[in-house]
C-alpha positions as CSV (number, residue, x, y, z in Angstrom):
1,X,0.0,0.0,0.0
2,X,1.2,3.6,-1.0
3,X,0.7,6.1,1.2
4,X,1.5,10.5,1.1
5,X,2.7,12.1,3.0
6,X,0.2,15.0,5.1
7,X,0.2,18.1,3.5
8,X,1.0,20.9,5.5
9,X,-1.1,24.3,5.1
10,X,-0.1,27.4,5.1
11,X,-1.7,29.9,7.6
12,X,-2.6,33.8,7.4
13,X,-0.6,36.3,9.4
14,X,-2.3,38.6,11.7
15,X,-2.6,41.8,8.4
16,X,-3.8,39.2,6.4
17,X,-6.6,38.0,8.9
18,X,-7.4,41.5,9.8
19,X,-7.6,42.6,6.1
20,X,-10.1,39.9,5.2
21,X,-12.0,39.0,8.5
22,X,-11.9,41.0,11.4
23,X,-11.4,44.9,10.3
24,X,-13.2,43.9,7.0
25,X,-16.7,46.0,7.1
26,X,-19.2,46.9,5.0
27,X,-18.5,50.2,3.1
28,X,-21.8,53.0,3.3
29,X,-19.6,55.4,0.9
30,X,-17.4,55.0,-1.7
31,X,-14.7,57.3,-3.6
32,X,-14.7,57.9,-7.1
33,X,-11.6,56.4,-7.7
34,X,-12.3,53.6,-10.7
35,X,-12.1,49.8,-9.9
36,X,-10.6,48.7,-13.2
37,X,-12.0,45.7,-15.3
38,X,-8.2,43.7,-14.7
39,X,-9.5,44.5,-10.7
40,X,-12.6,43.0,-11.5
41,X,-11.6,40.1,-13.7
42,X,-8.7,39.3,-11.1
43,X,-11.7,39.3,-8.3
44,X,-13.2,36.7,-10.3
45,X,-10.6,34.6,-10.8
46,X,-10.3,34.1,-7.0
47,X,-14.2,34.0,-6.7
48,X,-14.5,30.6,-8.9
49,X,-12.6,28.6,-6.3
50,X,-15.3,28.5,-3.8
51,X,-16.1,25.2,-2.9
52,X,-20.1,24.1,-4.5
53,X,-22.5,21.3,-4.7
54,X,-20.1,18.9,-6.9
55,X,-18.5,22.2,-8.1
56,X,-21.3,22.8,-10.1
57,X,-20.1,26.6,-9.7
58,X,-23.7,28.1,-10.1
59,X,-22.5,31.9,-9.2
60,X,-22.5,34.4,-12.3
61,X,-21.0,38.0,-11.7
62,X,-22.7,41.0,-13.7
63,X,-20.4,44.0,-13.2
64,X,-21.8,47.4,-14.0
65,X,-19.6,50.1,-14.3
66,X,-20.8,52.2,-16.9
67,X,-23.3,55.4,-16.8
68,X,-25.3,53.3,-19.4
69,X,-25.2,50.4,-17.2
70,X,-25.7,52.2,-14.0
71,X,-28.7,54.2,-15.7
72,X,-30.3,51.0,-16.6
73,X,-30.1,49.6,-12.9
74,X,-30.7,52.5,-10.7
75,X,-34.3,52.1,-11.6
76,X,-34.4,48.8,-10.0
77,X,-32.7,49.8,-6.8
78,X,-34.6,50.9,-3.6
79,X,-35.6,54.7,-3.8
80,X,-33.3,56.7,-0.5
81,X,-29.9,55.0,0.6
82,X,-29.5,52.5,-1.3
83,X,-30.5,53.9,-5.0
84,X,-27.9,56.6,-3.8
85,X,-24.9,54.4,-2.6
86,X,-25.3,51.9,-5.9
87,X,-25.3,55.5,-7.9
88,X,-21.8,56.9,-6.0
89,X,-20.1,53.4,-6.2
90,X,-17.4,53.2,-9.3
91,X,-18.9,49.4,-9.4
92,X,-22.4,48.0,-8.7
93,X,-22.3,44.2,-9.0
94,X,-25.0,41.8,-9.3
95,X,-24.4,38.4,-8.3
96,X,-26.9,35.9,-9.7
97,X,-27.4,32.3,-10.0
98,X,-27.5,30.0,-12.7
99,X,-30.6,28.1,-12.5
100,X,-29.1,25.7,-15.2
101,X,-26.2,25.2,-14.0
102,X,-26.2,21.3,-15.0
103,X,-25.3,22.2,-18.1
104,X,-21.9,23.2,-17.0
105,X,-21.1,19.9,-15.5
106,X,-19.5,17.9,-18.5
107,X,-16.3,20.7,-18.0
108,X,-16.9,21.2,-14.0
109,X,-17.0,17.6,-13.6
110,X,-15.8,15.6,-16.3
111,X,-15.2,12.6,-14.8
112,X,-19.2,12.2,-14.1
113,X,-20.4,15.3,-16.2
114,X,-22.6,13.8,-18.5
115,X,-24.7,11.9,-15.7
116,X,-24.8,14.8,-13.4
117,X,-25.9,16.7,-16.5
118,X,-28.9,14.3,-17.0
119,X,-29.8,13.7,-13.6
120,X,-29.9,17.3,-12.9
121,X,-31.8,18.3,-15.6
122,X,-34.0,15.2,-14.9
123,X,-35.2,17.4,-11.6
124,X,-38.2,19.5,-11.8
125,X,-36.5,23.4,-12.2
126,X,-38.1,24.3,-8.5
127,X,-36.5,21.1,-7.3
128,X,-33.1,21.9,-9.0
129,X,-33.4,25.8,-7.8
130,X,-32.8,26.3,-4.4
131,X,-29.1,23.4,-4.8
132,X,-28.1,26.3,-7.2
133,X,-29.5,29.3,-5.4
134,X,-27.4,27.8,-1.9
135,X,-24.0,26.9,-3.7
136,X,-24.2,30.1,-5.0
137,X,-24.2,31.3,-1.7
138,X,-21.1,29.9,-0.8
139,X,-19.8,31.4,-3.5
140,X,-21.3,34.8,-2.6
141,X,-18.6,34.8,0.9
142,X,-16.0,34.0,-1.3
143,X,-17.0,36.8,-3.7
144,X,-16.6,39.5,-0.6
145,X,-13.1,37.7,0.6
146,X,-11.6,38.1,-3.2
147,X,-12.6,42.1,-3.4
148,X,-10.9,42.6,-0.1
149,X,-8.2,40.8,-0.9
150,X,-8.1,43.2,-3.4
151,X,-8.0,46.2,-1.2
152,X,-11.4,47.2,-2.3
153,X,-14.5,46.7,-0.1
154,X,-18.3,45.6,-0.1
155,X,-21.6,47.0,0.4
156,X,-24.4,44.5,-0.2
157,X,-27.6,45.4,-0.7
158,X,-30.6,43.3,-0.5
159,X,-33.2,46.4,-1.0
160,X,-33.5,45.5,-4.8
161,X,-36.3,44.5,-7.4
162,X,-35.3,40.8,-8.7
163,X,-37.6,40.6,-10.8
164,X,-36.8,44.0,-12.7
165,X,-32.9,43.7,-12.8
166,X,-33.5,40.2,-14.1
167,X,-35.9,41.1,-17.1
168,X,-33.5,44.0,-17.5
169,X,-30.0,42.7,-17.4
170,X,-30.4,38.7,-18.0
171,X,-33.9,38.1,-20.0
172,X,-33.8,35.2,-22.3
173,X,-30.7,33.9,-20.0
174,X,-31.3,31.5,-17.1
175,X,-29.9,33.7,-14.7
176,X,-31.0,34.8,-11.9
177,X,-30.2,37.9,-9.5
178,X,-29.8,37.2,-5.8
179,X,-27.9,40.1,-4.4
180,X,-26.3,43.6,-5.2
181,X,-23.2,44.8,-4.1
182,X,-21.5,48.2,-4.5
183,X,-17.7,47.4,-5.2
184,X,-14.7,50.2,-4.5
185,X,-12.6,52.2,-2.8
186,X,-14.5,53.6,1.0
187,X,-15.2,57.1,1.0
188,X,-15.8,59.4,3.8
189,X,-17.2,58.5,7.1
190,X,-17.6,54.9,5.5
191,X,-18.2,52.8,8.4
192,X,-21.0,52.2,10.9
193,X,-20.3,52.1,14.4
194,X,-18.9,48.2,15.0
195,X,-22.2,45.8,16.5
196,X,-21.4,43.0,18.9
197,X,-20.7,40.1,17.9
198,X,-22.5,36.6,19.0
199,X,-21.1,35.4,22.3
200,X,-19.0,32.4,21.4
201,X,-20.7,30.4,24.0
202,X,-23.8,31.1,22.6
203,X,-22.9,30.0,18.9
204,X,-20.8,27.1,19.1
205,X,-21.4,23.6,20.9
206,X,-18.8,20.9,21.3
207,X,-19.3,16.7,21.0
């Protein structure tokens, strides 16, 4: 019997872990310094890793940075705060899920693409919905880890029409929006006042 040796993993130094975890907030203001496409495309790139249902990798990125883009999306956004942070941020993007994301296994999965294709698309589309809407999810925390890796921050929004960005943006597609998030550089007075945390003895049991 061969055996391997244990790989040894590499840990995060104290900036690192503060960068991405526990100074990471969500930003209320922005600057208008650009967030370039290489930025965004590099933000991607680390997205894609995040771990999904049989790395079916439902999560789709629509980026609008544009005053087209931005003029076709402000209508769809909460009237008050948020229609004005998505309008002052250099990025606004919309995360979505693919609600066919099956069809993706054959180069996801290739040693069992073509029966995870069938099966999947075997499933009634409100059975096969909510395993795409949560692995996107997962995705979605990796999406805000790989923009603050990037020295940028986040500023979800879930104050949105769905059903408008999606006729707008993705009609005709089988995407589907799930959350908003203003992508750049924080502005002034960014920050709300830190909340408490949950007690650790109040969120994690042993066995």
């Amino acid at each position: 019997m061969t055996t391997t040796a244990p790989i040894a993993l590499e840990t995060l130094d104290t900036p690192s872990r503060e960068l991405l975890f526990t100074d990471a907030r969500t930003a209320n203001s922005f600057t208008d310094e650009p967030v370039t496409d290489a930025e965004l495309q590099s933000i991607w790139e680390l997205t894609r890793y995040a771990p999904t249902m049989a790395n079916g990798q439902p999560l789709r990125v629509l980026f609008v940075r544009t005053d087209e883009g931005k003029a076709r999306l402000l209508p769809h956004i909460a009237e008050g705060s948020n229609r004005n942070k998505a309008e002052a941020a250099p990025v606004v993007a919309v995360l979505a899920y693919d609600a066919d994301f099956h069809e993706q296994f054959p180069v996801t999965f290739p040693d069992r693409g073509e029966m995870y294709r069938e099966n999947f698309g075997s499933m009634p589309s409100e059975a096969r919905e909510p395993i795409s809407k949560y692995s996107a999810a997962l995705a979605t925390g990796q999406f805000f880890l790989a923009v603050r890796a990037h020295g940028l921050a986040v500023g979800p929004m879930a104050g949105f029409d769905t059903d408008g960005i999606d006729q707008e943006f993705f009609a005709g597609t089988s995407w589907k929006s799930h959350l908003v998030v203003n992508v750049g550089h924080p502005g002034e007075n960014p920050w709300f006042p830190r909340l408490p945390r949950v007690a650790v003895e109040d969120a994690v049991a042993w066995a």
